[in-house]
Each structure stands twice: as structure tokens, then as C-alpha cells.
N, C-alpha and C positions, 0 to 999 in steps of 0.2 A: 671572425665573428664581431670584430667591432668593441669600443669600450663599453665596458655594462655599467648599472648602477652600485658594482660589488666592487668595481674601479676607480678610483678616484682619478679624476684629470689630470694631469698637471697644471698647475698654479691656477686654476679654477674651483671653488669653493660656494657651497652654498650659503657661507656669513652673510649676514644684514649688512649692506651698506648705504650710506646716504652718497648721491652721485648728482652732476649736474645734468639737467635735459640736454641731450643733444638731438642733434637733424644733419639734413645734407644739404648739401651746397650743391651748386649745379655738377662740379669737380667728380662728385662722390665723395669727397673729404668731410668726415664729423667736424660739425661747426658747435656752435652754443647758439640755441634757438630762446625767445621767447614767445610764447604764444600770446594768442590776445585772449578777451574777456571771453567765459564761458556760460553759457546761457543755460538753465535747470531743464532736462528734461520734463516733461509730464509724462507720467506713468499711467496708462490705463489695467488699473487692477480686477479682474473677473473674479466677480464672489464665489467661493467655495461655498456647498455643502455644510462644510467643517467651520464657517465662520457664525453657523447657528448657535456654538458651546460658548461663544465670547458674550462675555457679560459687558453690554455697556454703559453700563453704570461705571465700573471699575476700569473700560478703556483709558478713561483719562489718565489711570497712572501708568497702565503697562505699555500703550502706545506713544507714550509723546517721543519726541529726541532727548537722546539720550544727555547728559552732563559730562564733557568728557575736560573742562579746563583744570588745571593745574592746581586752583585753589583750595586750601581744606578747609573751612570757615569753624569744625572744631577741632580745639587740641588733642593729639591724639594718644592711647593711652599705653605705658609702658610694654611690651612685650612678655616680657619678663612677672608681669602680675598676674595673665590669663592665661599664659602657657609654658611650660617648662621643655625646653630644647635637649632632643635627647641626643643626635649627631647629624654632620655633616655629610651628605653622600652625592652633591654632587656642584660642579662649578663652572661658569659661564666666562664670558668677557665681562660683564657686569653686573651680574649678581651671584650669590652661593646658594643652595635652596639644601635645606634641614629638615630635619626629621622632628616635630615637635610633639605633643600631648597636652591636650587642654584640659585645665584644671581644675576644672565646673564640671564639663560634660565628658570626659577621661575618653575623648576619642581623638585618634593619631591625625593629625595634619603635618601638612608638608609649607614651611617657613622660606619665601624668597628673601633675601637680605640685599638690599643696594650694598655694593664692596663702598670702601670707609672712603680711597682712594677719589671714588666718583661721586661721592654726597654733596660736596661744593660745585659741582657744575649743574648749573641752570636745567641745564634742554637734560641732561640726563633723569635728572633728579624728578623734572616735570613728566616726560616719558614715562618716569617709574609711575609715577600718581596717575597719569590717565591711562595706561593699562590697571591700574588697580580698579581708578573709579568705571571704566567700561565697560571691562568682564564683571564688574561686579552686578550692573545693572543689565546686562545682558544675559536674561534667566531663560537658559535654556539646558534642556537635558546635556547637547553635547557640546556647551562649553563650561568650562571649567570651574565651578564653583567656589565664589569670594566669601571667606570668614570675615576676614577684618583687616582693616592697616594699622600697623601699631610702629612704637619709635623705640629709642631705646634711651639710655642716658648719655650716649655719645652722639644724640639726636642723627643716630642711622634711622632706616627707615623701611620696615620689614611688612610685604605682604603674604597674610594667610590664607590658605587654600585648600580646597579638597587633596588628600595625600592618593596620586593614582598610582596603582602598581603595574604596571606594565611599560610597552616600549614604543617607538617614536614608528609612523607608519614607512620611515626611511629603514629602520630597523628590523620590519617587519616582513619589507620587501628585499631588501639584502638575504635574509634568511630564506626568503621562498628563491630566490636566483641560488643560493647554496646549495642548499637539496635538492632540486634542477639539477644543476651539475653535477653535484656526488652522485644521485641516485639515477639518474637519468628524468627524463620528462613523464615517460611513459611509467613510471611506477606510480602517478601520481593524475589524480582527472582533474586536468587542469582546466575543463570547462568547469566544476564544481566552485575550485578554486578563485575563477574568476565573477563568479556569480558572488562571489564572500567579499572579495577585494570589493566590486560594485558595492554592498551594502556599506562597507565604508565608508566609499564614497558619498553615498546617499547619505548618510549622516552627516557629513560635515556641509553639504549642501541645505539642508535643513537648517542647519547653524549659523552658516553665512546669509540664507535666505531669511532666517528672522534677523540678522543683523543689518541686513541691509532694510530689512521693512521698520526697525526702530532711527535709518538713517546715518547708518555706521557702514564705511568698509573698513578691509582690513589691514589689506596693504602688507602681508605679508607672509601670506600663503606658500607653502609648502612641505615638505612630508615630514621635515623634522618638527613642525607646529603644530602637528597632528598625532596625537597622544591615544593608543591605546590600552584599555585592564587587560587584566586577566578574565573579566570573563564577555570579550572583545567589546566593551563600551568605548565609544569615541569620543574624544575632547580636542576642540580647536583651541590650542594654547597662543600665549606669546601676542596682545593687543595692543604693545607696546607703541606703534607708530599708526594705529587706527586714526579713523579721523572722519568726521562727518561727511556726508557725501553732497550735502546741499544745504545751505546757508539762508538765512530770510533775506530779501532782499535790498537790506538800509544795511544787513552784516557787510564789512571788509570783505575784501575779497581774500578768498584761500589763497597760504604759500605754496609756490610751482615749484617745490621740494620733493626732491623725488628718492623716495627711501623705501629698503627692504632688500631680497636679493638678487643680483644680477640676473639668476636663470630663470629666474621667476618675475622679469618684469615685462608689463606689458607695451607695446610699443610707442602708443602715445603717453604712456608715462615717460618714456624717454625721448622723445619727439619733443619733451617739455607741453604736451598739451592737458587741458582739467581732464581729471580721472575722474568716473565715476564708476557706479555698481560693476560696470562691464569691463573695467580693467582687472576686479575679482573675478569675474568669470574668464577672462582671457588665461589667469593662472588656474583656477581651476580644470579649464582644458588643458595644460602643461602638464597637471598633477594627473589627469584623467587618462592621459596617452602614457607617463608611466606606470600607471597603475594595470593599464590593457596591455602593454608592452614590453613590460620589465626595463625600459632601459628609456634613457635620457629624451625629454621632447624637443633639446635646447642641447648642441655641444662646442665646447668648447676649450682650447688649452689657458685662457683668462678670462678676468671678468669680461676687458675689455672686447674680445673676440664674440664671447657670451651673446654683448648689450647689442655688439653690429649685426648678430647676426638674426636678432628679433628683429631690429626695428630694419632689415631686407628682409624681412620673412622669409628666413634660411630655417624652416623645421625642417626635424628629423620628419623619414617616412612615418608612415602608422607602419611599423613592421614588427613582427613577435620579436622577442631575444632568441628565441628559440624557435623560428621558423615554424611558429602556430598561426594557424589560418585567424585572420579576424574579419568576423563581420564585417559584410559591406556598411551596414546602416549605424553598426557602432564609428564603424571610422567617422560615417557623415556626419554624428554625433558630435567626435575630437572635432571632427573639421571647423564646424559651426560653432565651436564654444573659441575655437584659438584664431578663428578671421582676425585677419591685419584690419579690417576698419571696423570701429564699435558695431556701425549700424548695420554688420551683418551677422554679428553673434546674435546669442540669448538675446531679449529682451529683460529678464530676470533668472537668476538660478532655478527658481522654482520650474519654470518652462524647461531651465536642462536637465535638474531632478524628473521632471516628468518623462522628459525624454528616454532617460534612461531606465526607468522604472517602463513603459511600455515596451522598449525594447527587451526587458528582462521576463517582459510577460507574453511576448510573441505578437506584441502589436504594430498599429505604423507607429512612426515617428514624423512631429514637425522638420524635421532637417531633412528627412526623404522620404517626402511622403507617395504614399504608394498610388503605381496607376490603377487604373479600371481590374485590369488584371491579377494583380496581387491583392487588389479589394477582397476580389471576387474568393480568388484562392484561398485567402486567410479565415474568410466566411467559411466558405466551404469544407477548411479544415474543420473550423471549431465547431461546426453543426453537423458531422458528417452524421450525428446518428437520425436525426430528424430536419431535412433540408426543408421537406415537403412542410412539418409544423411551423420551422422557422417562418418559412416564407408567407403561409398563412400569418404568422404574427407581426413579422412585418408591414402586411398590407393591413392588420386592422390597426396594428399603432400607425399608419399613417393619415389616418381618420379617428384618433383618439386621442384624450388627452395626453400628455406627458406621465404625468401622474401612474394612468392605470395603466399604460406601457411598459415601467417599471414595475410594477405590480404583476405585472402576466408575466414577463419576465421571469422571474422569479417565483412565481407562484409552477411555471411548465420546468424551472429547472429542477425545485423539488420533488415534481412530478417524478419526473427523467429517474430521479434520483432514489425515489421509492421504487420503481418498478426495476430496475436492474438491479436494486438489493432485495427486492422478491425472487427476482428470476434467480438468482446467484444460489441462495438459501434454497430453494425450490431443487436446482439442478444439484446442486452438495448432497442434500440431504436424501434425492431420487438413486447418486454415484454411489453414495455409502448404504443405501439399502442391496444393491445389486451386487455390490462388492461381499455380505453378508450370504446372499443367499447362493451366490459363489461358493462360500468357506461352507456352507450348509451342506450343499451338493458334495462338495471333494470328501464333508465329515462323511456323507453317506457311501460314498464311494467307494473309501475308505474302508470303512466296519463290512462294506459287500465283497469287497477282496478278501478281506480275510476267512469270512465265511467259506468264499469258493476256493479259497489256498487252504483251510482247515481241510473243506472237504475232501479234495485232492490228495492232500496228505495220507489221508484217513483212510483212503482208496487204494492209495500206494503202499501202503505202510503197514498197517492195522492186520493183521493175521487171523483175527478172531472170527470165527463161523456164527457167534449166539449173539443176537440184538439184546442190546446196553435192558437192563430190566428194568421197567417204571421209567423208562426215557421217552417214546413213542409209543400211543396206543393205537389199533387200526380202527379206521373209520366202521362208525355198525349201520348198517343200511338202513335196519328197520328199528332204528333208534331205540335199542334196548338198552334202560338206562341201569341193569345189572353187570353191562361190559364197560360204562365206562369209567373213568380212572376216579379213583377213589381222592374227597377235598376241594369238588368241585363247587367253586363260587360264582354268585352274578357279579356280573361287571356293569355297573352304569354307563360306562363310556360304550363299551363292545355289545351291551344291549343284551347279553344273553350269559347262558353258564362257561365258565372258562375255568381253567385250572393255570398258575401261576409255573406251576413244577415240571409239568410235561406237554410234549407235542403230540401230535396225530399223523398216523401216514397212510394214503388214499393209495388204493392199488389199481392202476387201469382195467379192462373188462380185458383185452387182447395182452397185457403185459406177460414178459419172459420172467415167469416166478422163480425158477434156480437163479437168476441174477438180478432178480429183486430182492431175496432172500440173504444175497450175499451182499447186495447194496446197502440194506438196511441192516445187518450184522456191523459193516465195518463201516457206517457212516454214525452211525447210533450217540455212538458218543460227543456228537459237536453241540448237542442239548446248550451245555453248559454256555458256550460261544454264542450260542443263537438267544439267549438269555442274555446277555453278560450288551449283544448287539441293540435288542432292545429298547433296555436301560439306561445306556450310552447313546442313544441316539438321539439326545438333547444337546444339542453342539457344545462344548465348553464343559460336561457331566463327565467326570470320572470316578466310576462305581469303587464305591469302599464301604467299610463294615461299619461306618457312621450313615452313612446316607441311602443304603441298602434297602431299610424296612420302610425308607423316605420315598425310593424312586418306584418303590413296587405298589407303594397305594396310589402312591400319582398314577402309573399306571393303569391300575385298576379302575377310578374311580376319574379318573379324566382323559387317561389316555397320554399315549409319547408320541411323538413323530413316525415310529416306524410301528408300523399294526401287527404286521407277520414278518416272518423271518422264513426263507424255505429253499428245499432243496432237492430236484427234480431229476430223477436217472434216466438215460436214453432209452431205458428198457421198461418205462413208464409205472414209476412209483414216487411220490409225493412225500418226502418229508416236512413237515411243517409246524414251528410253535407262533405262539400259544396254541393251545388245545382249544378244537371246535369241533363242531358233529355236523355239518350244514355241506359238508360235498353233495352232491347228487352221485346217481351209479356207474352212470356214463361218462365221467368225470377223468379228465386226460390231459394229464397238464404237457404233453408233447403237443397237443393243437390248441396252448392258451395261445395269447399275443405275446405275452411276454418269452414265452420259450422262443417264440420263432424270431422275436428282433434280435434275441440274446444271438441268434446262429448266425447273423449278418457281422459280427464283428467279434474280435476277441478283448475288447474292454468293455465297460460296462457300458448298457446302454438305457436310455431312458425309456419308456412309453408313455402315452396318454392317459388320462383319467378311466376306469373301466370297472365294471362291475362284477367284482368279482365273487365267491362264493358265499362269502359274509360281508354283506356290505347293509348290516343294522345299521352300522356306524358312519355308513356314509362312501363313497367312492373311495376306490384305491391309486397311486399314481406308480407304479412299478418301475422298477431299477434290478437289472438281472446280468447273468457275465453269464458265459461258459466256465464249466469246470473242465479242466484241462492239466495233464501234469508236465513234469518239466521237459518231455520228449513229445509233446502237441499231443497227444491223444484223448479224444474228448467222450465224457463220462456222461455229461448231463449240463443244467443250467443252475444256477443259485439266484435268489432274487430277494426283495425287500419288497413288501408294499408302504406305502406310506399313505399315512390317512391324509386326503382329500380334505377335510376339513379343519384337520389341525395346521397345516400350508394354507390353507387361507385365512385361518386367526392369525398367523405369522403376516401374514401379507399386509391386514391389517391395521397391527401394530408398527410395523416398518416404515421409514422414512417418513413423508408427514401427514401430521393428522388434525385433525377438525372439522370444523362444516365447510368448511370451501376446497375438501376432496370429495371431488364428485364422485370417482372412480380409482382401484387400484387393480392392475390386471395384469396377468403373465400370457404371451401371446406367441404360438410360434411362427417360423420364419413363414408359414403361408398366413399370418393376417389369425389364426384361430386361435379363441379363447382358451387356456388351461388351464388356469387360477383367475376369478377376479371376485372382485367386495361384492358385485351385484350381480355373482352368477346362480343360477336358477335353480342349479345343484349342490349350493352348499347348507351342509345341516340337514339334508334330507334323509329317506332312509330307501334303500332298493332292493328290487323282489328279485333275483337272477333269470328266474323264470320268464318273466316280462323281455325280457332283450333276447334274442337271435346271436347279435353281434355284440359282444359283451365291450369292447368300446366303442363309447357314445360320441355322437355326431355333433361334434364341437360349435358351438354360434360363430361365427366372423366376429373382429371386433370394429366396432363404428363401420364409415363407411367408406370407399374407396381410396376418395383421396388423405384420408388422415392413417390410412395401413402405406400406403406410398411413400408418405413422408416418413414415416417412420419406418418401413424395411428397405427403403432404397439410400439411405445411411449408411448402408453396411453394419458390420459387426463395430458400433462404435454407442458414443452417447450423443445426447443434445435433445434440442427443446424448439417448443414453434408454438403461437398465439395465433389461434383461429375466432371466429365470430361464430356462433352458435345461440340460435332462437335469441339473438340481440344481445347478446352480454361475452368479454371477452373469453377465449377457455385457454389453460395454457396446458399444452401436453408436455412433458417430461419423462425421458426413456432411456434406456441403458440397457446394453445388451449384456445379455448372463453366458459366461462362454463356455462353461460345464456343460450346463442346460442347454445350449444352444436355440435360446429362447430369448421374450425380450420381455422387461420391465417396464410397466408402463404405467405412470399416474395422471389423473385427468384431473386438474386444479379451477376451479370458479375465480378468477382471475380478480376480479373486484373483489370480493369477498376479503380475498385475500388480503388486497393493500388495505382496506376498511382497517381489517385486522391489526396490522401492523402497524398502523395511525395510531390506534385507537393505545396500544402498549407501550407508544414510547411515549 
């Protein structure tokens, strides 16, 4: 696998050293070069956006070149009087750095001390003082922040600074190559990782790119100069051998001294030629490729192997430590920051910060810039949901100002952005009502099993010849109100006299009376259950002797979900509560609809809306089973009706509501209506005598093509935005799989987003 950065070289280190230029001779032999004079670039700078927040009134102080000479012009004040040194925690080639507390503002700083040894040498002593005066003046987030210089009475000479707590990005990276290895690669998303490592990078790019715009490089870049916190803030440390990058031109000429460290120098710093901004960026790409790469950009077993093998452009491949794929366009990235000749890197770090920040966002990059092709494709990704608006926007920003280009821009992403947070809420809220009337259907299903298992039971079991007394009264024909059950009240909801306590049982004209006689003997007693059904048939309602006297006046006086409760022998005789008097005499519930669907199947089965013998209160939607015991032999049918109108205040009330729901409607698999907000039958009241065919002849819903899109779905969910009489509509549906029906709301589409504007 090669040596990593977890390895250290042999006799190759990353220490600062100062070294003489060298070059080649025709031989190949390192010689000592000197270069000749070097001429200032001119920089052509493109204004930012971002250069509208610079005040310049105040440029004058923050832009000029910076003061980087040796000289202190005042005397500087003891250490010892502004801060109290608390320990020493760590130590250099030439300085100590302490732990101190300032004694005005009692907050913790970290104390460089020059060692006592090195205080009498010139260049050392001068180093110290213009990294103090550089970093001092160089105010930015990620470099390091200067308190003060202070002396001591052994006229040492100690700079103060922000105290950071954290570790060197050499340290940082060592630790990501450990856990790599101990844990493997794959426990860890190492694309995430390297998206993190990038912001670091970007940050010290930032730093060095304002350093260089105040006319400073650094001259000594690399990952142990590069200090991170704890809570990963970055600081470029260590400006000890900085130095201006451009000089006015009556200055001396700069010394062709070449200092900092071997694996981090750039070539014409060693070639002996003038360095400028672009020898920082040459090590920047060094730092960039091990930052992508885990492992060395530069190797070597000595300095000396090191410096040869820059200045023959011996880099390492762009290759993972760990055999991770990398970007083509990041490499071209490395490539272009680390070229052997200046004028084919960067122009400025910012250009390679840019670089990098676009390739992090999925754009081109200046180092590879994309053809026709990948233009096209990049486009295409990031518009795939509106190519057609795109391109309409493109051709009017091509005929428009700049200005309102950016403005449409933004004003259609917002758009974008409302309407798929419409649809999203729209389609949730359509899921969770269907999911509802789901759990409604299995409640009802539910309380009708057991009805038809009581009754079974009851049938199988029950021994007793004499019908339950005051449980079932029999229907009177000619409505003589001296037979019927004693207690009876009006019901508001049921529109007429009903009794709370007992049911009614209707004997067919043709029925087998010995086995009707003995049906209702030994069925009699499920009263209690068909009560108890009732009550309970408010999803989540479990009846108790607190809420008993609660659910019975609701009942009464509004009504529950389920109307009747009832229970039909093959031998044609009607059990049925609550108590009513409204059968007719010909009355046979063996040729209802609901007996005959119940005989197509032995689970429960649904039917259509229908009118059945008490329908004051409005349509019935029936749900019936065979009674059957545990050896198949079938007795009769049991059923529920459920009001018609109380399923459509539910409907209602379900998923969403306001004025921009046009429509809500339950529809089955042929396209017909069985519940909707704006059906023609709800709230109404029905004569039985009027109908022939006691289910009614359902509307279709809409018009062809919008039952298409929504039954050729399949049994699933989803949504579609149609144009209707000029304004958008958006339908939203879900199929009901109990019911075997669909859910369907019709939304006023603008309405809607108005709405939702209008709230946030």
C-alpha cells in the first residue's frame, strides 16, 4: 500500500528549513542558481457582489500593505503585569507556548515565549516580531488572533494569542487514516468525510486569499500550520517567514532566500526564482492532494530527495490511500493548483477556492471546463422538473436585463417551491384520511362479525323454545299504536318514534313459521350486542357506565354511524334494532340487495347506498355476512346499515378543508359516485314507495378522462393537475382496500397556494 501520512519517512520531515536555490545544469546535477530581476505581475481583480458591504471610507486602513519590519517603535510592556501565566503545555525548536489568564478581562490565552537561548540572534528574534506584527494585522476569521507582544525583565520576548483548543490538520488526518484502518473504509462515508475535509480546506483558502489581497504570502504552508477547535474552526498559524509579495518600485529588491519546508516547497522557489501568490497556491495543491488522498503529494526518504523531486515534477499520482475512486474534475482541480510553471496554476486562490466550492455544488469548474455535452447534461439534471419553463426563461433573460433575469430566477424557484410543498401536504393529508376510513371500515367489520358469530352461536347453542320477553316486538301492519312497545320516544336524527330498549322483527308473507318461531326464540337474546354495536360504532368509543347515558342521547338526538343493526333467517324473518314500525307487508328481506350480496361471499361484504325501509334520515350504505357455524351450514345474513349522511359529514371533515376543496368523494372501481360533499342525496329524506329498485342509480364522477387517470392507477395512491374552465385543479386519491373504493379530493389549485402565502 505504499507509505501513508500515519508513516513517517525516513530522515524526511516536515521542519521549516531555510535552504539555498537550486536548478540543473545541463548534467542533471543540482547546481546553485541565481535568478535575475523579477517584474510585479498585474492582477486583474473581478468585482464581487460581496464588495458592495466594504465601506470605503474605512478601506484606507483595512486594505493598505500590511507592516511586516522588525522594528517596535514602542517599548513594550511587561508580561507579567496583564497576564498571569498558568502552565506550560507545549514546546518547539524555538519557542514554548503557555497557558496564561488575562487580568482585566480573566479570559484564557495561550503565551508564545521566544526560548532565552535564541533572544540574542538577530533573524530569529526579527522572525519572531514580524510574525507577531503580521498575524496581528491580518484580521481574519481563520487566522489566528493577536492580543499583544509583551517582554519580560529578562527582556524575553512573548507573543499573545487566541488560546485554541484543538489539533493540527496533520493530526486530524493521521486520525481519519487510523480509523480507516482499524475499522475498515466502509464503516465510514467517506464521500461525507471528504466534503468536511473540503471545508477546511476552503477555509484556509479564504485566509490565505485575504492574505494575499493585503500583499502578504506565507511561505509556509502545510498541515501542521493549520490548527483546528473543537468546534472544527480553522486557523492558519505560524507567519513567521511571511513576507510581502510585491514591493513599490524605488524598494530594494527582495532576498532570493528560500525558507519553510522541504515537501511543501514550490519549484521555483527552489529553482531560486521570485515567488509570488502562486508559490502559496503551488503548496496549497500539495496540501489539497493530501487532504483528497490521505497520503503524501511529495515523497521522499530526505529533504534533499524531497526538493529533487519537486523541482523534476516527480508528484505522487492523485491516488486514494485507500483505493477510493476520485473525481476526475477534482484531480484536474490538484493538477492546476500544483503545475510546475506559475503561469499555468491559479491566477489567485480565490479562483481555486471557487473551483472547489463549484465542484462541491455539482458545477463546471475553470480547470475542466465542460463541453457542449456535460453543459447540456448538468442543465438538464438541475431542471429536470421544468425543462420546458427553464428554457422559456432562458430565452426571455436573453432579451432582458440582468437584473430581472435574476429576479424570475428566483421569483419561478419559489414558485417550484410552493407548489411541491402544496402537493406534498395535499397528497399526506388525502393518505391519512383513506388510511382512516380504512380503520372505520375494519371497525365496522369488526362489531358485524361478531354480531353474525353471536348469532350463530345462539343458533347452535341456545336450547330455549320462548323469544327473550320485551327484546323484539313484531311489526303491526295496521299500525296499532296499543301493540307497540311501551317508552317510546321521537328521535330527531331518525325523524320519527323509536324506542332505545328493543328491536322489531318483520315476518315474511311466504315464511316457514315453525322455524321462524324457533329462529327468534333462540336468536332473541343478541338485543344486548346489537345495542352494545350501535354505541360502539363511533371508531375509538368504548361503551362504559360513564359514557352510556352520553352515547345514547347522541344517538338519539344526532345519530351514530351505524342506523340499524339486523339479523335475517333463510326461513324469512327480520330481526332488527332499534325499533321502527315502517316495513311494508310484502316485505322480505331474502330479495333485499344486501341479503343477496352477503350469499356471493363468506366475509363481509359492502353494497351501495339504497333505500331502505326508514330512510327519514336519509340513505343507508349496508355491510352484511352470512351466518354460518363452525361446520359451513348457513342460517341467514346479518347486516349494519350505516347512515348515508353521517359518512358524508365524516367525508367532510377528513383530510383538507377550506374553500379551495372543490370536491370530496368516495367513488368505486367503475368511476360511480358513493359518498361525495356535493352529492344530490345527502341530507335528504326518501319515500320507499317511490323506488322499484331500492339502490339508486349512482352519477359517474367527472368525466372520462379524469376516472382513467385515477382507476388505471391500480389499487394504489397519487395526484395529477388538470386545467378546468382556466384555472389549475389538482386531484388527489387513494384507494380504500376494505372498501374497495377510491378517495378522492378535488383542490382549487391557486386557491390553494394564495392560501399558503398568504400564512407564512
Amino acid at each position: 500500500m505504499g507509505k501513508t501520512q500515519d508513516q513517517p519517512e525516513n530522515n524526511a520531515s516536515n521542519r521549516t528549513v531555510k535552504v539555498q536555490p537550486a536548478g540543473k545544469t545541463g548534467n542533471g546535477q543540482s547546481t546553485i542558481r541565481v535568478s535575475g530581476a523579477f517584474s510585479a505581475h498585474i492582477f486583474n481583480r473581478k468585482r464581487e457582489i460581496d464588495d458592495l458591504l466594504v465601506s470605503k471610507k474605512l478601506s484606507v486602513y483595512t486594505s493598505g500593505d500590511l507592516e511586516s519590519s522588525p522594528e517596535l517603535p514602542v517599548k513594550l510592556t511587561e508580561l507579567d503585569i496583564e497576564y498571569a501565566t498558568l502552565e506550560k503545555f507545549a514546546e518547539g525548536g524555538q519557542a514554548t507556548i503557555s497557558v496564561a489568564r488575562d487580568k482585566n478581562l480573566k479570559r484564557i490565552v495561550a503565551v508564545k515565549s521566544l526560548k532565552k537561548n535564541l533572544m540574542n540572534q538577530d533573524n530569529v528574534e526579527e522572525s519572531f516580531i514580524t510574525e507577531a506584527k503580521v498575524t496581528a494585522q491580518l484580521d481574519h476569521p481563520a487566522i489566528i488572533p493577536i492580543y499583544g507582544l509583551n517582554n519580560d525583565s529578562d527582556d524575553g520576548i512573548h507573543l499573545v494569542m487566541k488560546l485554541v483548543n484543538g489539533k493540527t490538520l496533520r493530526e486530524y488526518l493521521r486520525n481519519v487514516i487510523l480509523n480507516y484502518r482499524m475499522k475498515g473504509i466502509r464503516s465510514f462515508d467517506e464521500e461525507a468525510a471528504l466534503g468536511k475535509r473540503l471545508e477546511i480546506f476552503l477555509h484556509v483558502c479564504d485566509a490565505i486569499a485575504y492574505a494575499h489581497h493585503r500583499n502578504i504570502m506565507h511561505r509556509d504552508l502545510k498541515p501542521e500550520n493549520i490548527m483546528l477547535g473543537e468546534y472544527m474552526e480553522v486557523y492558519v498559524m505560524d507567519w513567521g517567514i511571511a513576507r510581502k509579495i510585491r514591493t513599490p518600485e524605488n524598494s530594494p529588491p527582495l532576498p532570493h532566500d528560500v525558507s519553510g519546508t522541504p515537501r511543501y516547497f514550490s519549484p521555483e522557489a527552489l529553482c531560486g526564482e521570485q515567488c509570488d501568490e502562486r508559490s502559496d497556491i503551488f503548496t496549497l495543491g500539495l496540501i489539497l492532494q493530501e487532504i483528497v488522498t490521505l497520503q503524501f503529494a511529495v515523497r521522499g526518504e530526505s529533504d534533499e530527495q524531497l526538493m529533487h523531486r519537486i523541482v523534476n515534477n516527480e508528484l505522487e499520482p492523485v491516488e486514494h490511500l485507500f483505493h477510493r475512486k476520485i473525481d476526475s474534475n477534482l484531480k484536474a482541480v490538484i493538477r492546476k493548483a500544483c503545475a510546475y510553471e506559475p503561469a499555468e496554476r491559479y491566477a489567485s486562490v480565490t479562483e481555486l477556492s471557487e473551483d472547489i466550492r463549484r465542484y462541491m455544488n455539482g458545477l463546471s469548474i475553470s480547470a475542466r471546463p465542460d463541453d457542449v455535452f456535460m453543459k447540456t447534461a448538468r442543465f438538464a439534471y438541475r431542471h429536470r422538473r421544468g425543462m420546458l419553463t427553464a428554457f422559456l426563461a432562458v430565452m426571455l433573460a436573453a432579451v432582458s436585463l440582468a437584473a430581472y433575469s435574476i429576479y424570475e430566477r428566483l421569483r419561478h424557484a419559489t414558485e417550484m417551491s410552493h407548489r411541491s410543498e402544496a402537493m406534498n401536504s395535499v397528497y399526506g393529508k388525502t393518505a391519512a384520511s383513506a388510511a382512516d376510513f380504512d380503520m372505520t371500515a375494519l371497525h365496522m367489520q369488526d362489531l358485524l362479525c361478531s354480531i353474525a358469530q353471536t348469532a350463530s352461536y345462539l343458533l347452535c347453542y341456545n336450547t330455549s323454545y320462548e323469544t327473550m320477553e320485551n327484546a323484539f316486538y313484531p311489526f303491526q301492519p295496521d299500525n296499532d299504536r296499543t301493540k307497540f312497545p311501551p317508552g317510546l320516544v321521537y328521535s330527531p336524527f331518525h325523524k320519527r318514534q323509536t324506542s332505545f330498549e328493543c328491536g322489531v322483527y318483520k315476518i315474511a308473507p311466504d315464511a316457514d313459521l315453525p322455524e321462524v318461531r324457533k329462529f327468534l326464540a333462540k336468536v332473541s337474546p343478541i338485543l344486548p350486542n346489537m345495542i352494545r354495536t350501535v354505541l360502539e360504532s363511533q371508531p375509538g368509543v368504548h361503551l362504559s357506565q360513564k359514557n352510556y347515558e352520553e352515547k345514547k342521547k347522541e344517538w338519539l338526538e344526532h345519530g351514530l354511524p351505524v342506523k340499524a343493526v339486523f339479523a335475517a333467517s333463510k326461513y324469512g324473518v327480520t330481526m332488527l334494532y332499534p325499533w321502527r314500525n315502517t316495513y311494508t307487508e310484502d316485505y322480505d328481506p331474502r330479495k333485499r340487495p344486501w341479503y343477496r350480496h352477503a350469499l356471493e361471499s363468506w366475509s363481509p361484504v359492502w353494497g351501495q347506498p339504497y333505500v331502505d325501509e326508514d330512510s327519514a334520515s336519509g340513505l343507508s350504505i349496508p355491510c352484511s355476512m352470512q351466518i354460518r357455524d363452525i361446520q359451513g351450514n348457513f342460517y341467514g345474513v346479518a347486516g349494519l346499515d350505516l347512515s348515508f349522511n353521517k359518512l358524508t359529514e365524516n367525508l367532510l371533515k377528513a383530510g383538507n378543508t377550506g374553500s379551495h376543496v372543490l370536491e370530496k368523494a368516495i367513488i368505486d372501481p367503475e368511476g360511480r359516485v358513493i359518498l361525495s360533499s356535493a352529492s344530490q342525496y345527502f341530507n335528504r329524506t326518501f319515500d320507499p314507495k317511490d323506488y322499484v329498485n331500492p339502490e339508486l342509480e349512482m352519477p359517474l364522477f367527472k368525466d372520462d378522462i379524469i376516472r382513467t387517470m385515477i382507476l388505471k392507477q391500480g389499487k394504489t395512491f397519487g395526484l395529477f393537475l388538470i386545467e378546468e374552465n382556466g384555472r389549475e385543479v389538482l386531484y388527489s386519491f387513494a384507494h380504500l382496500k376494505i372498501f374497495n373504493l377510491y378517495y378522492v379530493e378535488v383542490i382549487d389549485f391557486q386557491k390553494l397556494l394564495i392560501k399558503n402565502i398568504s400564512m407564512e
